[in-house]
C-alpha positions as CSV (number, residue, x, y, z in Angstrom):
1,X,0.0,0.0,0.0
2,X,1.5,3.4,-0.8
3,X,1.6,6.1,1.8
4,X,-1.3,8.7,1.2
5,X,-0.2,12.5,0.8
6,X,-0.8,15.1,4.0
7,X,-2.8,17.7,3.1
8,X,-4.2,21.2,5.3
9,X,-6.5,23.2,4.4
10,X,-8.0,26.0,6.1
11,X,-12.1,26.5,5.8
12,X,-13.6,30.6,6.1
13,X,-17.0,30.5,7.1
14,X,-19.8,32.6,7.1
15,X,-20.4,35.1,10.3
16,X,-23.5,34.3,11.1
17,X,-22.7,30.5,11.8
18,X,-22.1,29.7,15.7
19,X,-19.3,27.9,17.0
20,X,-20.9,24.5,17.7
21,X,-21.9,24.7,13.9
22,X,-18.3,25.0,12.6
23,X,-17.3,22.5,15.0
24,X,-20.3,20.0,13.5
25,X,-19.1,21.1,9.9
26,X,-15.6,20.3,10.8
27,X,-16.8,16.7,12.5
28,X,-18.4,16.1,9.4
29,X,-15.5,16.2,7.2
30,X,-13.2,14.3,9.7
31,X,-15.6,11.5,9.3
32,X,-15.4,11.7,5.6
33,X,-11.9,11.2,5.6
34,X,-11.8,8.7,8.5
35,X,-14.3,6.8,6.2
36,X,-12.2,6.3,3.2
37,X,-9.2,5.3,5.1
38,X,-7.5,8.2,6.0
39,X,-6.4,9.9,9.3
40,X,-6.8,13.5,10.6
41,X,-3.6,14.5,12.1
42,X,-5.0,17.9,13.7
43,X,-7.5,20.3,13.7
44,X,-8.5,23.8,14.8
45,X,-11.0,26.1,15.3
46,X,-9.3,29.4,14.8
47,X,-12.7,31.4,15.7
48,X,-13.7,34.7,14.4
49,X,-11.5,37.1,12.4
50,X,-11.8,40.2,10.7
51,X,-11.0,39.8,6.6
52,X,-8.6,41.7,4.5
53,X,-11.4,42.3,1.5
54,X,-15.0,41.9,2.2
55,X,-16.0,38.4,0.8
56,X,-19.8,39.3,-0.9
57,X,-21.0,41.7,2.1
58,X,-19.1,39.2,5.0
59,X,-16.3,41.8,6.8
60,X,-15.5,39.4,9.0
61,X,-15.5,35.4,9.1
62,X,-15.2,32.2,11.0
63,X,-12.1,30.3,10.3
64,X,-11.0,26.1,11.2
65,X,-8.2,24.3,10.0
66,X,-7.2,20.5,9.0
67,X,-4.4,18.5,8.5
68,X,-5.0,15.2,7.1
69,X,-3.7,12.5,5.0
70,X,-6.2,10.8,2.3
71,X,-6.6,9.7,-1.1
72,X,-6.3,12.2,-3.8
73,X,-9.8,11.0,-4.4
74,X,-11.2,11.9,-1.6
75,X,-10.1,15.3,-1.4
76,X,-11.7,16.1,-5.0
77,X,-14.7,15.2,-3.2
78,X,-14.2,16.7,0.3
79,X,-13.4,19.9,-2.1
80,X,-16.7,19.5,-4.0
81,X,-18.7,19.3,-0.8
82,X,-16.9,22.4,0.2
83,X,-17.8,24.2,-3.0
84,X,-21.6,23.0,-2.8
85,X,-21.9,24.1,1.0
86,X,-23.6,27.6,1.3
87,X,-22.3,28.0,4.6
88,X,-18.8,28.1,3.0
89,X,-17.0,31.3,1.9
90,X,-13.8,30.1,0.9
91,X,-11.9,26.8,1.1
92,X,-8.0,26.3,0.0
93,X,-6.1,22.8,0.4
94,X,-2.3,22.3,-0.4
95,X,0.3,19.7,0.5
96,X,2.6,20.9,3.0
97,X,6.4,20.9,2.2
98,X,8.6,18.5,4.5
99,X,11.5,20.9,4.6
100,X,14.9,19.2,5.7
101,X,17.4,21.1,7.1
102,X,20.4,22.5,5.2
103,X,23.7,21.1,6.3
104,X,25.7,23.8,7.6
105,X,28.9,24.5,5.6
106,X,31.9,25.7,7.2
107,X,34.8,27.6,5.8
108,X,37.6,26.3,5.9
109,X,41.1,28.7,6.5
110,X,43.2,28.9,3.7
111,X,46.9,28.5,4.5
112,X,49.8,29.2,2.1
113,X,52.2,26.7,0.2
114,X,54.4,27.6,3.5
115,X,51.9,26.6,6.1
116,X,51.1,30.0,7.4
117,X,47.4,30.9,7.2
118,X,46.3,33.4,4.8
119,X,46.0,36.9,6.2
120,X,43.0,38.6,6.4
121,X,41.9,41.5,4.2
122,X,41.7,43.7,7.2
123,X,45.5,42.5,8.5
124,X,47.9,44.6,7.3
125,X,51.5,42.4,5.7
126,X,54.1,42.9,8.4
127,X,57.1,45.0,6.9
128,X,60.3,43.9,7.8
């Protein structure tokens, strides 16, 4: 079996919905994906927040948050249900980037054919 992909995406709602309704919306989808074999690895309720741009007349919106892995099947639908649900303002899903960190090169002095290390550019040559 091949490893399914992680996905987040974040869900704006409409202001008028109440808390226990975005957290039954939310449920909803967890099920979905639960369902067709995949796991939810988080979620959040981030609450009420002003927006940037006015969405239709909305100035403000409910937000939640998901991080799940599933079938790239199931997230066409999941998305389609989204799109179809007039509670929904916006929707946006993406595949988060496992980021591994950079090894950490380190210079390395520079010494003549002699043996003596190079000077600096701020070191002046000694005058003899």
């Amino acid at each position: 079996m091949t490893a399914m992909p992680t996905y987040e995406s974040i869900l704006v709602f409409k202001p008028v919905l109440s808390d226990a309704e975005v957290t039954e919306f939310v449920k909803k989808s967890q099920e979905a994906v639960v369902q067709d074999g995949g796991t939810v690895d988080a979620h959040e309720i981030w609450g009420r927040r002003k927006l940037t741009h006015p969405i239709g007349k909305n100035h403000e919106a409910l937000y939640a948050y998901l991080r799940f892995k599933a079938a790239p099947g199931l997230l066409k639908r999941l998305e389609r249900d989204w799109t179809l649900a007039e509670n929904v303002l916006r929707h946006m899903t993406s595949r988060p980037v496992e980021r591994r960190p950079r090894p950490v090169k380190t210079k390395a002095s520079k010494s003549l054919p002699t043996g003596r290390p190079a000077l600096d550019a701020r070191q002046e040559a000694p005058t003899a």
